[in-house]
C-alpha positions in Angstrom: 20.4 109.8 126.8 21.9 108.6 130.0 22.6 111.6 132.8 26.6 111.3 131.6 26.0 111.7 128.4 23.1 114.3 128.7 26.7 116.5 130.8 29.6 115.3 128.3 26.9 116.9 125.5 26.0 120.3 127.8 29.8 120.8 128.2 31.1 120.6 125.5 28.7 122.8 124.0 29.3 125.5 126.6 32.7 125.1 126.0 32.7 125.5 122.0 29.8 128.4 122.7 31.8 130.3 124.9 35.4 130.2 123.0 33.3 131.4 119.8 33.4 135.0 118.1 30.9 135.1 115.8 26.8 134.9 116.7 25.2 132.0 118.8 22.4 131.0 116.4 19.7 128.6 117.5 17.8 126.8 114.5 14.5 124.9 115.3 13.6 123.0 111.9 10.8 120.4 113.0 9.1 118.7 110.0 10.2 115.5 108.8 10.7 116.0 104.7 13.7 115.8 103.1 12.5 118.8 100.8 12.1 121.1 103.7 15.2 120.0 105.6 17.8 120.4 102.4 16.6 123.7 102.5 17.3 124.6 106.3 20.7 122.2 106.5 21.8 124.3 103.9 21.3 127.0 105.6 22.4 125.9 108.8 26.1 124.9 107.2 26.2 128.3 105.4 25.8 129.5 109.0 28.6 127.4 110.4 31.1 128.1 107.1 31.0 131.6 108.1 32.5 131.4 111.5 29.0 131.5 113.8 28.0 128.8 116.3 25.0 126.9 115.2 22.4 124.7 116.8 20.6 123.2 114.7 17.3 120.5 115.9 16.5 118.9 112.6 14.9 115.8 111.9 17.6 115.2 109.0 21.4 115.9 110.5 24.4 116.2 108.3 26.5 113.2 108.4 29.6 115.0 108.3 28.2 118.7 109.4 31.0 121.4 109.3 33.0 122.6 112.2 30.9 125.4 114.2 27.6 123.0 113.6 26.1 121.4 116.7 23.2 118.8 115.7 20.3 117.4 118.0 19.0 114.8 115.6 15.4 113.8 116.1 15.3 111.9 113.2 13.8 108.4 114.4 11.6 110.1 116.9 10.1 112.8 114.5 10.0 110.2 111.4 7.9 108.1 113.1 5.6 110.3 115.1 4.7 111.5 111.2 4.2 107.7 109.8 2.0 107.2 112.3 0.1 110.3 111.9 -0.2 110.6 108.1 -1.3 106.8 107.9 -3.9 107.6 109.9 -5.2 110.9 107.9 -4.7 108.9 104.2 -6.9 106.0 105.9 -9.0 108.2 106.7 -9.5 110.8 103.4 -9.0 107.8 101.1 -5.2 108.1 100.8 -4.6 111.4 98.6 -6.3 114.4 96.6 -7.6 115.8 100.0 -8.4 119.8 99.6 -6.1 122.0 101.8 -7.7 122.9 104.7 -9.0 119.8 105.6 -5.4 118.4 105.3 -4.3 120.9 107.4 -6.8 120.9 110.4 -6.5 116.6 110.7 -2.5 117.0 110.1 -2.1 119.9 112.1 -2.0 117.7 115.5 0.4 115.7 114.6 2.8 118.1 113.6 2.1 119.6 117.3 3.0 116.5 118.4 6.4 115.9 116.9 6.9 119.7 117.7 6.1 119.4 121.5 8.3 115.4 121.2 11.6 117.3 119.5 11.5 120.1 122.7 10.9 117.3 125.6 14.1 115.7 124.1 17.3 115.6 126.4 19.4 117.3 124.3 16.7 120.4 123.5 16.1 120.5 127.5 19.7 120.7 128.5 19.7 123.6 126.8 16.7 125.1 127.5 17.2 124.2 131.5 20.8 125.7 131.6 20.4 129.3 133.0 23.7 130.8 131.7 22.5 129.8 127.7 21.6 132.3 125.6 21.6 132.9 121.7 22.0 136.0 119.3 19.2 135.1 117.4 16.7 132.5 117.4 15.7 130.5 113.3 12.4 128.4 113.3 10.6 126.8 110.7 7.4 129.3 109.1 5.2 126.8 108.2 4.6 125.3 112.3 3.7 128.6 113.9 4.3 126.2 117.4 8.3 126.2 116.6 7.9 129.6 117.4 7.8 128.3 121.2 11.6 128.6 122.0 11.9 132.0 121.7 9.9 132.0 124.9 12.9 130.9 127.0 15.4 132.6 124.9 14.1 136.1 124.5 16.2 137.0 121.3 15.1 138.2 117.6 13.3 135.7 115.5 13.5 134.8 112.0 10.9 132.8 110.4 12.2 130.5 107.9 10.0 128.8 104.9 11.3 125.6 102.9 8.8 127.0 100.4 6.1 129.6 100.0 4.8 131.8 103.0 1.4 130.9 104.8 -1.2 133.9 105.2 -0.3 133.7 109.1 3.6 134.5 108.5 2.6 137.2 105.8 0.0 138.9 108.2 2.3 138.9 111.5 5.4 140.9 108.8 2.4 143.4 107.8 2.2 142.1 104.4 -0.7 142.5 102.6 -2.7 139.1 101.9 -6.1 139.0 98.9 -7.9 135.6 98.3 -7.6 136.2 94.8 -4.6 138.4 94.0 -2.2 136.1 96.0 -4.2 132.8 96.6 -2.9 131.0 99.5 -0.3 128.3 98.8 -2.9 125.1 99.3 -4.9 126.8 96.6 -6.3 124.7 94.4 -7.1 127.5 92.1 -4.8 130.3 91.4 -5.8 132.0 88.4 -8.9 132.4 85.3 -10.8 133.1 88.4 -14.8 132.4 87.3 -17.2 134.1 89.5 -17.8 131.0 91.1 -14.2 130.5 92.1 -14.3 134.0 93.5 -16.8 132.8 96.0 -14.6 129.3 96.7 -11.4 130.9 97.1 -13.1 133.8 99.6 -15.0 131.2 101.8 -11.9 129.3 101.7 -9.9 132.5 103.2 -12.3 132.8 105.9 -12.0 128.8 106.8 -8.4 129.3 106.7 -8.3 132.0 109.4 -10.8 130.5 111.4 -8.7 127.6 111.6 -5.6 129.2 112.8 -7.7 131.0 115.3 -9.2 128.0 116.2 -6.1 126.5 117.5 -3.8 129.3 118.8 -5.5 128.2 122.6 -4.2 124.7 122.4 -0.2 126.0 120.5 -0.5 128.7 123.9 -1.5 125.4 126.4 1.7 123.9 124.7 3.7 126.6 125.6 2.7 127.3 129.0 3.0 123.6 129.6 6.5 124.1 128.8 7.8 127.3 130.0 5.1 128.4 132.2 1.5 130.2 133.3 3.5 133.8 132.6 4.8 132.4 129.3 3.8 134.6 126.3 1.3 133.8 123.7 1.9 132.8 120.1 0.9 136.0 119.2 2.7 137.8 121.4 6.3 135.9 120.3 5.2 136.7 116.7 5.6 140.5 117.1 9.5 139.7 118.2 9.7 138.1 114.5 12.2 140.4 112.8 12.4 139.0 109.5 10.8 135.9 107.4 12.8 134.0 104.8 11.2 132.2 101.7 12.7 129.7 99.3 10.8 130.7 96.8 11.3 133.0 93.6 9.3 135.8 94.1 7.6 135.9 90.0 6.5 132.6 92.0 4.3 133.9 94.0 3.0 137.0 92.0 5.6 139.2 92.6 3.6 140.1 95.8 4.9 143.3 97.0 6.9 143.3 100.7 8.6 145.2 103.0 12.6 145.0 103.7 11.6 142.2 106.5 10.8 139.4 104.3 13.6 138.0 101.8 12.9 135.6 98.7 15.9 133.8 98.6 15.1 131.8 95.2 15.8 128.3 95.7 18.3 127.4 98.4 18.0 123.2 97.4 18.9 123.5 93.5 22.2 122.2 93.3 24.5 122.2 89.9 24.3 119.1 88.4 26.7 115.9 89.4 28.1 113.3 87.1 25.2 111.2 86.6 26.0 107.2 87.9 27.1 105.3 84.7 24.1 102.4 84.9 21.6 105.8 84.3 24.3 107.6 81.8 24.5 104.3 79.9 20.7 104.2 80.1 20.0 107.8 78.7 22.2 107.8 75.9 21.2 104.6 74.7 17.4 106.2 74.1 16.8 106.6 70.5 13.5 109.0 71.3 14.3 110.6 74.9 13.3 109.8 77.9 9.8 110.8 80.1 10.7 110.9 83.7 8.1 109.9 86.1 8.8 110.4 90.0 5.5 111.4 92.5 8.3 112.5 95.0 9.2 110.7 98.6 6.0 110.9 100.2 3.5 110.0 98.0 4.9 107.4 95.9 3.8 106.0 92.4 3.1 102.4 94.1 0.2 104.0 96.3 -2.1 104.4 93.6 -5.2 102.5 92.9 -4.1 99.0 90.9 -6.7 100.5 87.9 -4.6 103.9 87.9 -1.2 102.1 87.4 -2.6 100.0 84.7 -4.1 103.0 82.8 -0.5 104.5 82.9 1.5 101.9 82.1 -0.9 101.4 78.5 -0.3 105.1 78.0 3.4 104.2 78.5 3.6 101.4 76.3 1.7 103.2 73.6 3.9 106.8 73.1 7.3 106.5 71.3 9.7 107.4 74.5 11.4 105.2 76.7 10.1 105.9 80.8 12.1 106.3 83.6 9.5 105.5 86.6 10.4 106.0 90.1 9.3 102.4 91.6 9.4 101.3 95.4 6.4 99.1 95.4 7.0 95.0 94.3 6.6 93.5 90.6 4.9 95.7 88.3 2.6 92.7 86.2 2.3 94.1 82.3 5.1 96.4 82.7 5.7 97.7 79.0 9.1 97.0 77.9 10.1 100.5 77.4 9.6 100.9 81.5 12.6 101.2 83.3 12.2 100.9 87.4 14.4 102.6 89.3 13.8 102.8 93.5 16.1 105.4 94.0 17.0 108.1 90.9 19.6 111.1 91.1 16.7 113.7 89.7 18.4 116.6 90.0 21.9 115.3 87.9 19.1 113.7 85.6 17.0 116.6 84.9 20.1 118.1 83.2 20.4 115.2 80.7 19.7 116.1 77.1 17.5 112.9 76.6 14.9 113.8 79.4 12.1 115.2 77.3 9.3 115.5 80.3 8.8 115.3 84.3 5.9 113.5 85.2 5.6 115.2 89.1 3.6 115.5 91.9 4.6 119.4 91.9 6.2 119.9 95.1 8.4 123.2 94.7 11.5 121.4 94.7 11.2 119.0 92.1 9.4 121.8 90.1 12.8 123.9 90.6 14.8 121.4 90.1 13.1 120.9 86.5 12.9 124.6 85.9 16.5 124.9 86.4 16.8 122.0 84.1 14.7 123.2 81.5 12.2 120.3 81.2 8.8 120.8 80.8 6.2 119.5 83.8 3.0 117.3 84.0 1.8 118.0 87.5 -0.7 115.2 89.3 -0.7 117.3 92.7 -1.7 115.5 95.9 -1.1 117.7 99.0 -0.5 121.1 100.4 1.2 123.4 97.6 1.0 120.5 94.6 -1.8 122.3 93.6 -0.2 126.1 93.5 2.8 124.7 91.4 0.6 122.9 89.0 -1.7 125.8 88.3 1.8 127.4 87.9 3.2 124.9 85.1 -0.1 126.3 82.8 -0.2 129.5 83.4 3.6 130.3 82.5 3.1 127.8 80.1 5.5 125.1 80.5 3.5 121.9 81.3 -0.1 120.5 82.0 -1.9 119.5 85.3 -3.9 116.6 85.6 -6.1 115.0 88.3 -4.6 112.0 90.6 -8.2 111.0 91.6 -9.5 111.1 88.0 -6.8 109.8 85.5 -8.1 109.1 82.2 -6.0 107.7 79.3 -6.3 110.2 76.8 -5.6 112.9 78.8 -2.6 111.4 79.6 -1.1 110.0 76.5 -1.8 114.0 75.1 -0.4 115.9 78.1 2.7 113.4 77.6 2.8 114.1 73.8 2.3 117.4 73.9 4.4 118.5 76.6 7.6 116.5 75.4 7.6 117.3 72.0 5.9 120.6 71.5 8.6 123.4 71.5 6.7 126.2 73.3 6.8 124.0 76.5 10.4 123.8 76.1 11.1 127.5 74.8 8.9 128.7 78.0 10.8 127.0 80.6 14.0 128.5 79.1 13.1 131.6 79.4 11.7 131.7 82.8 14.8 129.1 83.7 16.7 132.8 82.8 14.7 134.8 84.7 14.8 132.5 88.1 18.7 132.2 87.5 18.8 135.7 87.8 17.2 136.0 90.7 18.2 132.7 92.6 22.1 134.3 92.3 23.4 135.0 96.3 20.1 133.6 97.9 22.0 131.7 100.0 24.7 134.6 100.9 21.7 137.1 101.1 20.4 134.5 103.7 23.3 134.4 105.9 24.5 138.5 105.7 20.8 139.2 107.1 20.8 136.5 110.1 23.9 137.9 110.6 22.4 141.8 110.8 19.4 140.7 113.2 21.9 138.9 115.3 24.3 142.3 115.5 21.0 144.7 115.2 18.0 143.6 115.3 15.6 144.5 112.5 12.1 145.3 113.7 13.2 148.5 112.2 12.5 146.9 108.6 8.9 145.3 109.7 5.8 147.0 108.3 3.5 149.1 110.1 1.0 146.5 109.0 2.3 144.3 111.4 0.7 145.8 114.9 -2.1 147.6 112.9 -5.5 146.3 114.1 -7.8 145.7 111.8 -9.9 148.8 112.2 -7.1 150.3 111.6 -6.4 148.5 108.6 -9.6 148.5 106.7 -10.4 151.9 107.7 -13.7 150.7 109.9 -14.1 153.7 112.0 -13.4 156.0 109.1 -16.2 154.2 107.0 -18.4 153.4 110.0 -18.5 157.7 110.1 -18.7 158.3 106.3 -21.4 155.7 106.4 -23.2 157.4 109.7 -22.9 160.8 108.1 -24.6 159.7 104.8 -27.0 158.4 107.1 -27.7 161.4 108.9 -27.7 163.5 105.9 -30.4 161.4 104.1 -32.7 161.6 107.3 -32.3 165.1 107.6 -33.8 165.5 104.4 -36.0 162.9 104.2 -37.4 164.8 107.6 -36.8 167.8 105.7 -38.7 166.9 102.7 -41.5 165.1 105.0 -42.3 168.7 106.8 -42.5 170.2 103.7 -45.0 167.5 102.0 -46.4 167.8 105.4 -46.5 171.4 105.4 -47.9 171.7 101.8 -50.4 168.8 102.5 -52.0 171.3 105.4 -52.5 174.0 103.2 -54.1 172.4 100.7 -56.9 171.0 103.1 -57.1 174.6 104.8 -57.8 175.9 101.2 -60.2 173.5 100.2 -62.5 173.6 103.9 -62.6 177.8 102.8 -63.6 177.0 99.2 
């Protein structure tokens, strides 16, 4: 941005700013998904629509955003900080199936990168630079405890803002209560039938976990101080000015873990009503005399990255079950494509889902196509891959409306069952009704709920709502000096009577030697 420019863009936004009524609302949304950013625009709009002035960085700007809405787009910059990044990390794990943790301590500096990239941008530093700016209330991404950073220059309320589930980290600085087993973290790979065994796992997993995010709160605080300063306050510090966290997520999602007022389950912010599917697909769908199995492994990791034996093991499976396939394809010719294959590069999945003939979802099990399907009523076959893949897939078996199968180990019965059963077994179908119901119920004014509590913390503030959880240290919380003196008391009592007891064998000892010298 030339020096012109960088003034024609500080102007005008001082000038819409200041002629403004409602709240100045700054939203920091760094990540580079589509699935995370249809949940913050969304947001972001709703904001706008109601009369406040937003400021929204995000990696994936509105074309035609509403009045009120003032974009920095960091799209080609953050896009291909992340390419470069997560080629790297699948050349180097062997491309997918990597456990959590590991994906998150090898992707974790790149993700500082694009953070520390999106705030050095002209636009970002206008703003932070211009002394007479301020905002109402600050919005930043949960999942990148770094976005946090602004709030350093801007000293307002925070709200933390999840395009999915909450990490351990945003759930421990609100005072919510976190268990390894009772509420597995997201990346879990196992979330429930627990064997002893997986106690143990999911435990030392916990502990690598918060190691980790120990481990690198020194170099997110260098980061900061880089940017705003020796005197500049730690992550940890900016966390206790979080006033309220926001989850996309429906809370029987994540086992109805109890919270205080602070945190907000908004349902599913992305899950749209379906459109008038494109003719060439309605045409397509009708036409099916069985129904159709849909098959996407979402935008990130696509079908065309898996090993050439894995695409031919589906493809037989798909040639040999009575439904026609709708398979998500960006790779080149597909050799010994079945005929009842149809490849599609791009596919309207949420205005499909809805279509009677769709009998199955073949997913990766991100949360949004998962919601999507729920929403839609079809029945899941999870082959997770990264981060929270896992968590939705455990999900799908456990309420009982699909299957999960290993990516890095597909075999061809497995697959030509989990495909037969799911699509044509009616408990899959009856099961993802009813919790479709449930969901519905609770997604109903997520996004409105959203927007009326920004609105409070910008008029209020609402530290008022946090749990005393949140600044209780941890010998406060697990009672450590209260069992350290139960545990020293017990202690003293048994050696005051194993003294006790001692003197008196001692005692009884001496008199039977005295009366066996006199006999």
């Amino acid at each position: 941005m030339t020096p012109i420019a960088k003034l024609i863009f500080l102007c005008v936004f001082t000038c819409i700013a200041s002629v403004s009524s409602g709240a100045r609302i700054l939203c920091v949304y760094p990540v580079p998904f589509h699935s995370h950013q249809a949940v913050f625009n969304a947001l972001s709009e709703a904001l706008a629509r109601a009369g406040h002035q937003v400021v929204a960085l995000t990696p994936l700007p509105h074309p035609a955003p509403p009045p009120g809405l003032t974009q920095i787009d960091v799209h080609q910059l953050s896009y291909r900080l992340w390419e470069e990044g997560y080629k790297k990390f699948q050349h180097d794990n062997g491309g997918f199936g990597v456990d959590f943790i590991t994906t998150w301590t090898q992707l974790s500096p790149v993700l500082h990168k694009i953070v520390e990239s999106q705030i050095e941008t002209p636009e970002m530093q206008a703003i932070i630079k211009d002394p007479k700016q301020h905002f109402d209330v600050i919005l930043v991404e949960a999942v990148i405890p770094l976005s946090i950073m602004v709030a350093a220059r801007f000293k307002a309320p925070v709200i933390q803002v999840s395009s999915f589930f909450g990490g351990n980290d945003n759930f421990m600085a609100m005072g919510v209560p976190v268990h390894p087993i009772i509420f597995p973290e997201f990346g879990a790979r196992k979330t429930w039938k627990f064997s002893f065994w997986d106690k143990i796992s999911s435990v030392y997993d916990f502990i690598r976990m918060r190691r980790f995010e120990s481990s690198i709160r020194a170099t997110e605080n260098a980061i900061i101080r880089k940017h705003f300063g020796e005197n500049a306050p730690t992550v940890e510090e900016l966390q206790k000015n979080i006033h309220m966290l926001f989850l996309n997520v429906h809370q029987i999602w994540d086992n109805n873990r109890p919270v205080p007022p602070s945190v907000l389950y908004m349902g599913a912010l992305h899950v749209k009503k379906p459109k008038l599917i494109p003719e060439n697909f309605k045409k397509y769908l009708d036409a099916s005399k069985n129904g159709v199995i849909y098959v996407s492994l979402g935008s990130k990791f696509l079908f065309s990255d898996l090993p050439d034996e894995d695409v031919r093991v589906f493809m037989k499976v798909f040639a040999d079950i009575p439904y026609d396939v709708l398979l998500k394809w960006n790779g080149g010719d597909l050799p010994n494509k079945p005929p009842n294959v149809r490849l599609e590069k791009w596919i309207p999945q949420n205005d499909i889902l809805h279509h009677p003939k769709i009998k199955a979802f073949v997913t990766q099990g991100g949360l949004q196509s998962t919601d999507e399907a729920i929403a839609a009523n079809v029945p899941l076959i999870g082959f997770p891959v990264i981060g929270d893949q896992w968590y939705n897939a455990q999900k799908y078996e456990q309420f009982g409306i699909g299957i999960e199968l290993d990516i890095k180990n597909v075999q061809e019965e497995k697959l030509r069952n989990a495909i037969l059963s799911v699509a044509s077994e009616k408990s899959y179908r009856e099961n993802i009704t009813r919790l479709s119901e449930v969901m519905r119920e609770q997604r109903q004014g997520g996004l409105e709920k959203a927007v009326y509590w920004t609105e409070y913390v910008a008029t209020r503030g609402a530290l008022h709502l946090r749990s005393p959880l949140a600044d209780a240290p941890l010998v406060d919380y697990f009672m450590l000096d209260v069992i350290a003196a139960a545990f020293a008391s017990v202690l003293i009592a048994i050696t005051v009577i194993l003294v006790l007891i001692g003197g008196i064998f001692k005692s009884f000892r001496r008199e039977t030697h005295v009366k066996v010298k006199r006999n």
